[in-house]
C-alpha positions as CSV (number, residue, x, y, z in Angstrom):
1,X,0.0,0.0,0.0
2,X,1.4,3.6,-1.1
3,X,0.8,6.1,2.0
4,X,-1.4,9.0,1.4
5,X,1.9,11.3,1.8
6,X,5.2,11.1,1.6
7,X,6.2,13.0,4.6
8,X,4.2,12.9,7.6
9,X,5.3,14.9,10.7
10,X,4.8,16.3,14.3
11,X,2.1,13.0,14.7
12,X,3.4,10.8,18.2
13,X,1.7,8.0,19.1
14,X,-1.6,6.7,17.6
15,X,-2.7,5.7,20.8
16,X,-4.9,2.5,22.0
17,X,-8.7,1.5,20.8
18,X,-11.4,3.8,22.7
19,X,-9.7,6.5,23.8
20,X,-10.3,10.3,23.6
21,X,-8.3,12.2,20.8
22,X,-7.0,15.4,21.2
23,X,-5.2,15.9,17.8
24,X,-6.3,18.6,15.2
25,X,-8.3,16.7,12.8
26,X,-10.4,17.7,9.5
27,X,-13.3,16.0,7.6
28,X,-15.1,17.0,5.2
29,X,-18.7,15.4,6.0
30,X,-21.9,16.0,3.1
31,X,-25.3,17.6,4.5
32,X,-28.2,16.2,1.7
33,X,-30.3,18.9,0.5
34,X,-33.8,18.3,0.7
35,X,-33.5,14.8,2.1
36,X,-35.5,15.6,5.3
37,X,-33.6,13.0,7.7
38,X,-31.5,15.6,9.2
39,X,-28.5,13.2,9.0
40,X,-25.0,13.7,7.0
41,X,-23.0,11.4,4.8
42,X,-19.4,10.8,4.9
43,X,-18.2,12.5,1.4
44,X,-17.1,8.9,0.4
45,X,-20.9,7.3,0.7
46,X,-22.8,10.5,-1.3
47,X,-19.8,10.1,-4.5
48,X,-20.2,5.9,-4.4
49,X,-24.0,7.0,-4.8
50,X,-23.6,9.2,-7.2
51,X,-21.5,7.3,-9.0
52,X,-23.8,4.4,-9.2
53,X,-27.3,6.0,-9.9
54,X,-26.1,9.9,-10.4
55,X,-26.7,11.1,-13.9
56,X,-23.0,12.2,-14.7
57,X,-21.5,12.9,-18.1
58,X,-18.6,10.8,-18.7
59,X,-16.1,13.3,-18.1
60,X,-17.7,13.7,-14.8
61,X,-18.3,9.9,-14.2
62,X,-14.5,9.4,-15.1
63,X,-13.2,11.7,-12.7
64,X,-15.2,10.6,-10.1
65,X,-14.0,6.9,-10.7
66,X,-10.3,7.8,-10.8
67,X,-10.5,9.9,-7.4
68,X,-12.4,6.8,-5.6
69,X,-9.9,4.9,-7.3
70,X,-7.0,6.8,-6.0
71,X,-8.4,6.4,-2.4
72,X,-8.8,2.9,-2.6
73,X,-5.3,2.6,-3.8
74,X,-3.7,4.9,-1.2
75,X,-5.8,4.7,1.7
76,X,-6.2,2.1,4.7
77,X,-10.1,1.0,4.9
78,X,-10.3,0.3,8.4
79,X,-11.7,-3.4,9.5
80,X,-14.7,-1.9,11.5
81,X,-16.5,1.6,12.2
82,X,-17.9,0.8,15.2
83,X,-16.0,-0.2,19.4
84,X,-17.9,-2.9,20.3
85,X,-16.0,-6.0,20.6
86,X,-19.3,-8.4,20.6
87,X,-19.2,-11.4,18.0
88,X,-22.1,-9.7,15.8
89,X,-20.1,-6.3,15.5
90,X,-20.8,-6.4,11.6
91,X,-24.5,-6.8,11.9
92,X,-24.8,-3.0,14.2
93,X,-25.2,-0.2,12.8
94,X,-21.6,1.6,12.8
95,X,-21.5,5.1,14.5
96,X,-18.1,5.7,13.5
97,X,-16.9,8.7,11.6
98,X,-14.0,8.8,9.5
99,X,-11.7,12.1,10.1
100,X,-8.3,12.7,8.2
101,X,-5.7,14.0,10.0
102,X,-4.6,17.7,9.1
103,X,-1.1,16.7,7.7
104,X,-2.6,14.1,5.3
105,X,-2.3,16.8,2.6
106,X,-2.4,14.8,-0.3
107,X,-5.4,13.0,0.8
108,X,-7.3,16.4,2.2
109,X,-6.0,17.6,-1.6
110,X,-7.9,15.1,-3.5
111,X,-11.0,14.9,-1.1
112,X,-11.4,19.1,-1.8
113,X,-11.1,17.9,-5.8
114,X,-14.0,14.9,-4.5
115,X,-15.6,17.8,-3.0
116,X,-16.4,20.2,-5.8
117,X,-17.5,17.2,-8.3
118,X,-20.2,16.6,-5.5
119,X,-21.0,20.1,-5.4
120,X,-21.4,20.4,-9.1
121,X,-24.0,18.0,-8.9
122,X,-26.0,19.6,-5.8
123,X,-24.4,18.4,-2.4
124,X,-24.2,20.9,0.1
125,X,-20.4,20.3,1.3
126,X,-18.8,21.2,4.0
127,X,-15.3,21.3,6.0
128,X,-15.9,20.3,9.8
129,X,-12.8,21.2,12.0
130,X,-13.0,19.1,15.0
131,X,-10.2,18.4,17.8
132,X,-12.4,16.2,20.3
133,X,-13.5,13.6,17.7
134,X,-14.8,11.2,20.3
135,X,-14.0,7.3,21.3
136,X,-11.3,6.3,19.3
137,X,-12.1,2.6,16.9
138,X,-9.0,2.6,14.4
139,X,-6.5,5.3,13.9
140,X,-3.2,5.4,11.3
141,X,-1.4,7.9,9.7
142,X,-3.9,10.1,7.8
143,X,-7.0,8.8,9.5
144,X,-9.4,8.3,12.9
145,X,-12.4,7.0,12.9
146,X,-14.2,7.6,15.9
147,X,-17.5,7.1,17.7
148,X,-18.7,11.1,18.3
149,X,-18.9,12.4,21.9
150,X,-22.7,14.2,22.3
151,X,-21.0,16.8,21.8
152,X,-18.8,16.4,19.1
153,X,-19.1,18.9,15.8
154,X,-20.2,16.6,12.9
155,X,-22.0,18.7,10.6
156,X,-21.3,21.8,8.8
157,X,-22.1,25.5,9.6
C-alpha cells in the first residue's frame, strides 16, 4: 500500500482502541439537500451513490472513478467503524466517523477535488474542524475513525 503522503510529521503516538483524541483533525462530511432526515453522509458514501445512480457525463463519471480509485489505492479502509468488541459487531449499525488528519495533505488535496465534483452535482459540502473527535475505533497515519462524543461537531455550519 502507497501512504497518502510522503512526509508525515509532528504526529506521536496513535494511541490504544477507545480513547479520547486530542489531535487537530479535519473532515469533510456532506449535508443532503432536501432529504429531510436531518442526518450527513461521509463524502465517500454520497460520491459511491452518485457514481452508481447519479446522472453524470462521462467526463464527470471518469473523474469521479479515478479519485475513488485513488483512495482505494492509497488509503487504509479500516476493519470496523464501530468499538464494540461483541461477535455480531458487523451486523450494528456503525456510528463511527472517518476524520483525516490535518497533515494528510495529499489526501485532504484530493477529497477538496471529491468535493467540488459533488457540489457540481448539488451536495451541500462542507469542512468540519474538529479536535475532540470522540471514542477512538482505528486510527493510522492520515485517518481516525471515531464514535462522536454528544457533543462532538459533525456537521457543517
Amino acid at each position: 500500500m502507497v501512504p497518502c503522503d510522503s512526509v508525515v510529521t509532528g504526529l506521536g503516538s496513535l494511541g490504544t482502541l477507545g480513547r479520547q483524541s486530542i489531535l487537530g483533525i479535519s473532515t469533510i462530511r456532506i449535508r443532503r439537500t432536501g432529504s429531510g432526515l436531518g442526518t450527513d453522509a461521509g463524502a465517500f458514501s454520497v460520491a459511491y451513490e452518485l457514481l452508481t445512480t447519479g446522472d453524470l457525463s462521462e467526463l464527470d463519471r471518469a473523474v469521479l472513478r479515478e479519485h475513488l480509485a485513488w483512495f482505494e489505492t492509497h488509503l487504509r479502509t479500516p476493519a470496523r467503524f464501530n468499538r464494540t468488541k461483541s461477535k455480531g459487531y458487523y451486523r450494528r449499525k456503525t456510528k463511527g466517523i472517518a476524520w483525516f488528519r490535518e497533515t494528510a495533505t495529499e489526501c485532504l488535496k484530493r477529497m477538496h477535488a471529491l468535493k467540488g465534483i459533488l457540489e457540481m452535482h448539488g451536495h451541500i459540502v462542507s469542512l468540519v474542524r474538529e479536535e475532540r473527535v470522540g471514542y477512538i475505533v482505528h486510527e493510522d497515519e492520515f485517518q481516525v475513525i471515531a464514535e462522536p462524543f454528544s457533543d462532538t461537531k459533525t456537521t457543517g455550519p
